[in-house]
Structures are given as C-alpha cells and as structure tokens.
C-alpha positions as CSV (number, residue, x, y, z in Angstrom):
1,X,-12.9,-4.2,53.4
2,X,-10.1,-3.1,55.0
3,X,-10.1,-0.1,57.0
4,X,-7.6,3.1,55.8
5,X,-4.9,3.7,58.6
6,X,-5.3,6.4,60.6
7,X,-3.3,9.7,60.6
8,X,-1.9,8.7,63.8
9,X,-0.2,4.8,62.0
10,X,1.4,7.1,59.2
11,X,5.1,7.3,59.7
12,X,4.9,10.8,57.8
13,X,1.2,12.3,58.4
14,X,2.1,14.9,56.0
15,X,-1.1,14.2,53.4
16,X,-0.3,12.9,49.7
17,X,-0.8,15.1,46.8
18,X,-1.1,14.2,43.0
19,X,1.6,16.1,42.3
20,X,4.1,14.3,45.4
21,X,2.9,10.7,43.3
22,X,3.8,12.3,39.9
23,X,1.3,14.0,38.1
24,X,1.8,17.9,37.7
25,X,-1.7,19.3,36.7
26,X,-0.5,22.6,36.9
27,X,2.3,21.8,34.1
28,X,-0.4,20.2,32.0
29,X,-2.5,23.8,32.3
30,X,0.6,25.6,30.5
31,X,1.4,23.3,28.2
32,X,-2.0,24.1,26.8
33,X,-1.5,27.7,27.4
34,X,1.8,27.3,25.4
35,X,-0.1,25.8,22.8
36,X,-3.1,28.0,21.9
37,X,-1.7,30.3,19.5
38,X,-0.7,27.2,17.6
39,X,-3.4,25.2,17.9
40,X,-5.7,28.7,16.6
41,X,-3.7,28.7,13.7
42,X,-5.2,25.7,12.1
43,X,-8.6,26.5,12.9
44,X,-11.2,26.0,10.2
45,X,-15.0,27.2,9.8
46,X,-16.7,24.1,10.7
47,X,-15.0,24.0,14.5
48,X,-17.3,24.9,17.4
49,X,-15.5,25.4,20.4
50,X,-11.8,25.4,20.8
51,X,-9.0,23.8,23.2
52,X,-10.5,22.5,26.5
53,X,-13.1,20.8,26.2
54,X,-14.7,17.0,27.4
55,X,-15.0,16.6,23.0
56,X,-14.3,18.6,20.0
57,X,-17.0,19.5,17.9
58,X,-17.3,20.2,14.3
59,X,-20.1,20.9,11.7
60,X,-19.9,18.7,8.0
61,X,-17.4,20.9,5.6
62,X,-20.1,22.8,3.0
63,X,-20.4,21.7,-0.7
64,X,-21.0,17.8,-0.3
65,X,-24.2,16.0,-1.2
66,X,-23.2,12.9,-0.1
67,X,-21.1,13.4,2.6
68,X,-18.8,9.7,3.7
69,X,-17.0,10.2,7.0
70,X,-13.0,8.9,6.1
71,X,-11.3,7.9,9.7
72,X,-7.4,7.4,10.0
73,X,-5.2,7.0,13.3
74,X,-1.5,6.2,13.6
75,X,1.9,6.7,15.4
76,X,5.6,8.1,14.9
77,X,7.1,4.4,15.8
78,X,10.3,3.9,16.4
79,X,11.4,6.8,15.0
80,X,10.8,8.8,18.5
81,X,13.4,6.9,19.9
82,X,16.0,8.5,17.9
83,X,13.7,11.7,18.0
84,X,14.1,11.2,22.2
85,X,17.7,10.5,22.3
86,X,18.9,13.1,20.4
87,X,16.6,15.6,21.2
88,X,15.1,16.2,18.2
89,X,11.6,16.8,18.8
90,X,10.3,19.7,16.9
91,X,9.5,17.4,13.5
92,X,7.8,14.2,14.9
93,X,4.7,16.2,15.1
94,X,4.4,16.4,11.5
95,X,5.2,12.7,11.2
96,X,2.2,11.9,13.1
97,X,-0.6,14.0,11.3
98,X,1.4,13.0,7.8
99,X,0.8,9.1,8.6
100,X,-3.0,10.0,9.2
101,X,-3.6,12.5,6.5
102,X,-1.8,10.6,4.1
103,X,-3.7,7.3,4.3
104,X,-7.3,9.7,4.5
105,X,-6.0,11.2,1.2
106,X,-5.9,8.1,-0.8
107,X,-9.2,7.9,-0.4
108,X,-10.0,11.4,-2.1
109,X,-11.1,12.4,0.9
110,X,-10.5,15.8,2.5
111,X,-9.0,15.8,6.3
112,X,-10.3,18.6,8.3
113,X,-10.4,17.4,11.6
114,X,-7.1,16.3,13.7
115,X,-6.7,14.8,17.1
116,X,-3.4,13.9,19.2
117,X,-2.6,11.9,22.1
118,X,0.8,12.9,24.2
119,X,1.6,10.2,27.0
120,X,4.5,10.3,28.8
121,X,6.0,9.4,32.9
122,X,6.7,13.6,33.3
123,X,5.1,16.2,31.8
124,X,8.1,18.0,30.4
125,X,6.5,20.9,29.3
126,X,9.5,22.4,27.2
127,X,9.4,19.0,25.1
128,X,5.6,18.5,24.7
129,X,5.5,22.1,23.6
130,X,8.0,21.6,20.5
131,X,6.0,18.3,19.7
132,X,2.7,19.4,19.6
133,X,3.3,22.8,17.6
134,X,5.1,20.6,15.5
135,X,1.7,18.7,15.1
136,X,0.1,22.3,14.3
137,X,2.9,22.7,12.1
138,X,1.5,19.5,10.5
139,X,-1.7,20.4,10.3
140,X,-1.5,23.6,9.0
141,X,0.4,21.8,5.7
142,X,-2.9,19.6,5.7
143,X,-5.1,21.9,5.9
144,X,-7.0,20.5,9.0
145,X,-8.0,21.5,12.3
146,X,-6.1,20.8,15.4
147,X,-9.2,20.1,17.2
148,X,-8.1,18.5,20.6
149,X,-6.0,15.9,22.0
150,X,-5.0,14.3,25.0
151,X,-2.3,14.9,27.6
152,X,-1.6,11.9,29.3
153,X,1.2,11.8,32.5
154,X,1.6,8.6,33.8
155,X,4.7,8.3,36.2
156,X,6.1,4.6,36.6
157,X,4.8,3.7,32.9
158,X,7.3,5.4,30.9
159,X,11.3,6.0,31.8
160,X,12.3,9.3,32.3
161,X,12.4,11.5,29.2
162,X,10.5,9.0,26.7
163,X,7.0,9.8,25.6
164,X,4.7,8.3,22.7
165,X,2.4,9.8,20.4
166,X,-1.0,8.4,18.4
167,X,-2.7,10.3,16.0
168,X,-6.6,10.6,14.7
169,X,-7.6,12.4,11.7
170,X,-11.8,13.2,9.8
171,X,-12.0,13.2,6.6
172,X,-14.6,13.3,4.2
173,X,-15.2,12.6,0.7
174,X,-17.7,12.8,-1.9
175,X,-19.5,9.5,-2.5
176,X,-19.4,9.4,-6.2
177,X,-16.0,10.6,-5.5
178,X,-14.4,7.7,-3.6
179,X,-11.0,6.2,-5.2
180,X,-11.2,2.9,-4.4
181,X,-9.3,1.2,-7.0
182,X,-12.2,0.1,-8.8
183,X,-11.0,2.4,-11.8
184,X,-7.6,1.0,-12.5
185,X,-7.1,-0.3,-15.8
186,X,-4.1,-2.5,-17.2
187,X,-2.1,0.3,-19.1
188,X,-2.2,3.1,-17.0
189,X,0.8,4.9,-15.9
190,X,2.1,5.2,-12.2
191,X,3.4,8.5,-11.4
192,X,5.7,8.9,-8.1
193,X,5.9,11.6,-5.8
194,X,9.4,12.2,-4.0
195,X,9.8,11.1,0.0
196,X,11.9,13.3,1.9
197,X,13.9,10.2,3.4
198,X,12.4,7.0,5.8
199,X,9.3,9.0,6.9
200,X,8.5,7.2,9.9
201,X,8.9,3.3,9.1
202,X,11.4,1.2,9.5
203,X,13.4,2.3,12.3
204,X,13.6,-0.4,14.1
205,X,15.6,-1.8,11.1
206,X,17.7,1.5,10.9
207,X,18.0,1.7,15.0
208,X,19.8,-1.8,14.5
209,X,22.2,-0.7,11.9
210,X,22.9,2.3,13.8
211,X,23.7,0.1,17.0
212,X,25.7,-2.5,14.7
213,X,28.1,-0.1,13.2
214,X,28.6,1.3,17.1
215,X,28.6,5.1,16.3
216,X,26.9,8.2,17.1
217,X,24.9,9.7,13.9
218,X,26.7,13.4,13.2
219,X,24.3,16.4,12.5
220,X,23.8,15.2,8.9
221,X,22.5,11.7,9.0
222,X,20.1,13.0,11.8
223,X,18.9,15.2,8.9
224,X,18.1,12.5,6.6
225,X,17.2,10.1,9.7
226,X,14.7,12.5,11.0
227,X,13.3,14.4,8.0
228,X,9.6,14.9,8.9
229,X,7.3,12.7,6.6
230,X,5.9,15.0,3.9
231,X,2.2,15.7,3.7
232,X,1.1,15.4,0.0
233,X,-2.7,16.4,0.9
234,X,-2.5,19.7,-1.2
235,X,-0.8,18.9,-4.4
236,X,-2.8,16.2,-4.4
237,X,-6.3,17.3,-3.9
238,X,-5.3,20.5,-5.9
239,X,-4.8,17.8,-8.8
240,X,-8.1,15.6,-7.9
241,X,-9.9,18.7,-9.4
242,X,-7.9,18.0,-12.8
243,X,-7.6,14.8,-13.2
244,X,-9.6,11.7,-12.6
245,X,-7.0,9.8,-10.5
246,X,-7.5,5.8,-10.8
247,X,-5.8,5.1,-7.3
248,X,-3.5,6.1,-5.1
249,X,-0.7,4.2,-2.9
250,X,0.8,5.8,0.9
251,X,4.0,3.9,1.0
252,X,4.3,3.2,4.5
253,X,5.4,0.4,6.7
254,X,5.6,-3.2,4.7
255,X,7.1,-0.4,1.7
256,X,6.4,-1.6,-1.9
257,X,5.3,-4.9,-1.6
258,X,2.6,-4.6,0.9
259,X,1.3,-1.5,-0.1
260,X,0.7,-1.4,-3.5
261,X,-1.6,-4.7,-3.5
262,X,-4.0,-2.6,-1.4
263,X,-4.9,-0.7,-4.6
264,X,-6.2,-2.8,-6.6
265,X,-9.4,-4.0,-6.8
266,X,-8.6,-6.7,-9.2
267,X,-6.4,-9.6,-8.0
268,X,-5.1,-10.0,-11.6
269,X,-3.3,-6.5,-12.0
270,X,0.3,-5.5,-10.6
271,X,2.7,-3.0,-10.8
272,X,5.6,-3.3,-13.4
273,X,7.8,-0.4,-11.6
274,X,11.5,0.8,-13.3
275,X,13.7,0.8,-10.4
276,X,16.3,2.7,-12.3
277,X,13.0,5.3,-13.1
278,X,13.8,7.6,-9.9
279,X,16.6,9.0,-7.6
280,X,16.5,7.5,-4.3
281,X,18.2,10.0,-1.4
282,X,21.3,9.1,-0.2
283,X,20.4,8.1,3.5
284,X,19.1,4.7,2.0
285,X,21.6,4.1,-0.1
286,X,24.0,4.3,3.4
287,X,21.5,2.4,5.8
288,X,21.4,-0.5,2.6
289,X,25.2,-0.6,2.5
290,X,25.5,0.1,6.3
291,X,23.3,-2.7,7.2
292,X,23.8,-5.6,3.9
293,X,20.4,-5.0,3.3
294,X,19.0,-7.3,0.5
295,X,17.4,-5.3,-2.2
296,X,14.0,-6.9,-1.5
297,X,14.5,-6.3,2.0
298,X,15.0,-2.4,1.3
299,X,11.7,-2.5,-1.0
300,X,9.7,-4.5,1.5
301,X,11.3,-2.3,4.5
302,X,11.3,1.7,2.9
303,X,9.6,4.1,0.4
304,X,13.5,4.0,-1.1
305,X,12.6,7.4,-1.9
306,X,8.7,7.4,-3.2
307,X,6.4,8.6,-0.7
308,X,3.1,8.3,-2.7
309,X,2.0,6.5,-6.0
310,X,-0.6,8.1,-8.6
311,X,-2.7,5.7,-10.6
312,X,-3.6,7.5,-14.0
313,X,-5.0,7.2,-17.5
314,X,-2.0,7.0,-19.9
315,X,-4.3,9.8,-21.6
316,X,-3.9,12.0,-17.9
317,X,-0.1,11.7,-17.1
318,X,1.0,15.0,-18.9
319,X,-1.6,16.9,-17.6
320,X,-1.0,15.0,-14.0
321,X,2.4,15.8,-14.2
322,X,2.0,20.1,-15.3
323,X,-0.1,20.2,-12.3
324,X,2.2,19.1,-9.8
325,X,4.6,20.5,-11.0
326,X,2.8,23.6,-10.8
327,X,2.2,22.4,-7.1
328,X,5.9,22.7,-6.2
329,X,6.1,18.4,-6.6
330,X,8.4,16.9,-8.6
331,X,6.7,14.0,-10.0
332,X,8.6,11.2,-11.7
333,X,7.0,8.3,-14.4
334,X,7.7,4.9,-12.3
335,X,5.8,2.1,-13.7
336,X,2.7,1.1,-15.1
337,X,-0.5,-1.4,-14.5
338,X,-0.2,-4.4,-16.0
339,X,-2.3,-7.8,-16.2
340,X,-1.8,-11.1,-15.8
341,X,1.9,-12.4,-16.6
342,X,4.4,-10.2,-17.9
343,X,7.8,-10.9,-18.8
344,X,10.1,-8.4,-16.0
345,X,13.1,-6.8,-17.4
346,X,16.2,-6.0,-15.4
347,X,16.0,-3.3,-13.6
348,X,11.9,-3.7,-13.1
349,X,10.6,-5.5,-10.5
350,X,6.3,-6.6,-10.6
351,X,4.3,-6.0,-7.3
352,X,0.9,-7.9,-7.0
C-alpha cells in the first residue's frame, strides 16, 4: 500500500477537518435541537426513547388481537424543485408523510410510527428546520409519531441549496380488518374526497409547462402549485368505525388509470366515474390549457381534483357521506363498480 505523505510533503500542513471537506456536525446538533419541541409534539404512548438514538423504538398500539405490521415509504418528487427555487419549504414536509400515510391508510391500517430522511450538499440549518417541522406538522394531522430520521450532508453530491427527502411510515391493522378489495361488489357506489391541488405528482409535467410558457409563477399559482398534499387518515379511520368500507384508492402518480385497477381484486370489475360529478380546482384547469394537455393525459397524469376514492355498499353511501361530512370532508358521489362491459356515456369515462 501506499505510504501517507508526511507532514513535511504537505504544501499546507495545517491538518484537515470534517468540517474544512464539508460536513458541519455541529450544524447537524442544532438542527435537532431546533427540532425537539416539534418532534415531542407527535409523540404517542407506544414510543420508548426519543430523538437521538442508533433506532427508534416502539411497543405494538393496545387493542389488537391480530396485530399485521402495514409499511409505506415515499418522496416529495419533483415538486421540491419548485419548493427549492422559490423558497417554499415549510409544506413539503407534509407532502412526504401524506404520500406514506395515505397509501398505509387504504389498507385500514393505523400509522403510528413515522421516519424521515434529509440529504442535502450543506446542512442549511434555517431550511431543514422549516422542512422537518413541516413533517411534524404532517404527522401531527396523521396522528403518528415522528420517531427519528436521518440527516444526511453530503458536499459534492448535491448543488448548493437542493436537498431531497424520503419518507417511512408503521402501520398496523387488524387482520380480520384488512381492506383488500376482496369485498367490492359490482353496484357499489364510489364516493370522492376533494384534493387540495397536484399533491406531489406530476411536476415534472407541470415544471415543463411552467418552462414552456417562459414565466415566473406569481404568489397565487405557487399557492395552488404547492398546496401541501392533504392527509385523509382521520376522517377516514373515524368513518372505518361506521361503515364497512369495500376499498379504498390514493390517487397518486399514474392518476386514475393506474390507480384504481389496484383495488380490485377481480379483473372483471371497473370504475364507471361521471367526470362532470365533481369540481376540479382551477390550477388544473390552467396547467391543461397551459400545456394542451389531452384529457387522458390529465387523468393518467393528476388526481384532477380527487385525492382519495371510497368503495361502499350502495346501502352505506348516506351514512358514509353524514360522517364525513361530520369530519369537516366534503365528499362528492363519483362513480360506481361495474362488471364486465358497459356501455360509457358522455361525460363518463371506465377505469379497469
């Protein structure tokens, strides 16, 4: 091997530090000083320990006989980018745990554990502070724990001022009590809860149309643009104890026609969906127009304004709809299950 020069071959024999190559422990301490109080305010029964540790650690949530352990991770995207260039930081946090939570919840399954992973070339402790509370925003709305994360500074991998997230979120769920599409009937109604705007998929679509019409968004599109995802996880599970839900859709990337397939269990049912059935926010009605997006495109691309899809007995949907209303939701009829070959209307579309 080859020997390490000597003191005396250094041009500069002033020794190296960690900090001098780009890596500021010191910063990282206080960002997770900064973050405590935050962090604390998610904190459920079943955590042992708190911030700090090698691993977090957490006992099963009482009341389950058959305990099933639900796992979810995801990102932000390319929604940062906009987030990073504009300096809007404070809600990609709660896009991160809503992408996690959400997917757990379709399940039936109860998050109560959450875990984030911060990388970025500088530790900009200012920034990472606004993201991560906004990911104990998150969590609080979720009703999980905020039981570690990661802090990762790696100068030379990132340009200055960028920074990526991944999320990790427990669940768990009742055996017996599993939604897993194996329920669905042809006949029963879907029932659509409201988006708040893209949630966090496709931006590389909307960064492009963005950069084709050559302007800088104002104050209000980067309102819509960068609405936080919404977290359905209460209303939701406040309803499971109500209402035998049939299955459950996260509209996320690949939007409609990607996502509702996943439901079913049977290869012979679809979704006969009104298109005219539900308002869609304005911000997709610009980036469609904006952009000479194809209709199919939009509903292969974006929620177009329905973040979640409830599967439910026709027999349920009043009673489905009181409670989430009572919830604070505003739920809207969208469709129903159907089998086989059906004759599509205008203004319907079917998704199998």
């Amino acid at each position: 091997m080859p020997q390490p020069p000597t003191t005396d071959d250094q041009p500069n024999n002033t020794g190296l530090t960690y900090k001098e190559a780009g890596v500021d422990i010191e910063a990282g301490a206080e960002l997770i000083r900064r973050i405590g109080p935050a962090a604390k305010a998610t904190r459920r029964p079943e955590l042992l320990g708190g911030l700090g540790g090698f691993a977090a650690m957490a006992e099963m949530p009482a009341g389950y006989t058959q305990p099933v352990i639900v796992t979810g991770t995801d990102g932000v995207g390319t929604k940062l980018k906009l987030a990073i260039d504009y300096a809007r930081h404070d809600g990609v946090g709660q896009d991160l745990v809503a992408m996690c939570v959400n997917d757990v919840l379709v399940t039936g399954a109860e998050a109560f554990l959450f875990l984030d992973y911060y990388a970025t070339g500088r530790l900009d402790v200012d920034v990472a502070e606004r993201v991560i509370k906004g990911i104990a925003h998150g969590c609080e709305l979720a009703g999980c724990a905020l039981a570690g994360g990661e802090t990762a500074e790696m100068p030379g991998f990132y340009s200055d001022g960028e920074y990526d997230l991944a999320g990790f979120c427990v669940g768990v769920v009742e055996k017996a009590k599993i939604i897993d599409g194996s329920k669905i009937a042809a006949g029963d109604t879907i029932i659509g809860l409201p988006s708040s705007g893209p949630h966090s998929n496709g931006y590389s679509l909307i960064r492009k149309v963005i950069e084709r019409q050559d302007m800088i968004p104002n104050d209000d599109l980067l309102d819509d643009l960068l609405a936080p995802t919404r977290i359905y996880v209460k209303s939701v599970r406040h309803l499971l104890k109500q209402v035998d839900v049939h299955g459950m859709v996260h509209i996320t990337g690949g939007g409609f026609f990607e996502n509702i397939p996943r439901v079913f269990s049977d290869p012979n049912h679809g979704a006969l969906l009104d298109l005219d059935s539900w308002q869609q926010p304005e911000v997709f009605s610009w980036l469609q127009q904006a952009g000479n997006i194809s209709n199919d495109e939009m509903m292969s691309t974006f929620n177009c304004g329905l973040g979640m899809l409830l599967l439910v007995a026709e027999a349920d949907v009043e009673q489905t709809l009181q409670t989430l209303k009572e919830q604070g939701e505003h739920p809207v009829t969208v469709g129903q299950v159907v089998e086989g070959d059906v004759a599509v209307a205008k203004g319907q579309i079917l998704v199998r």
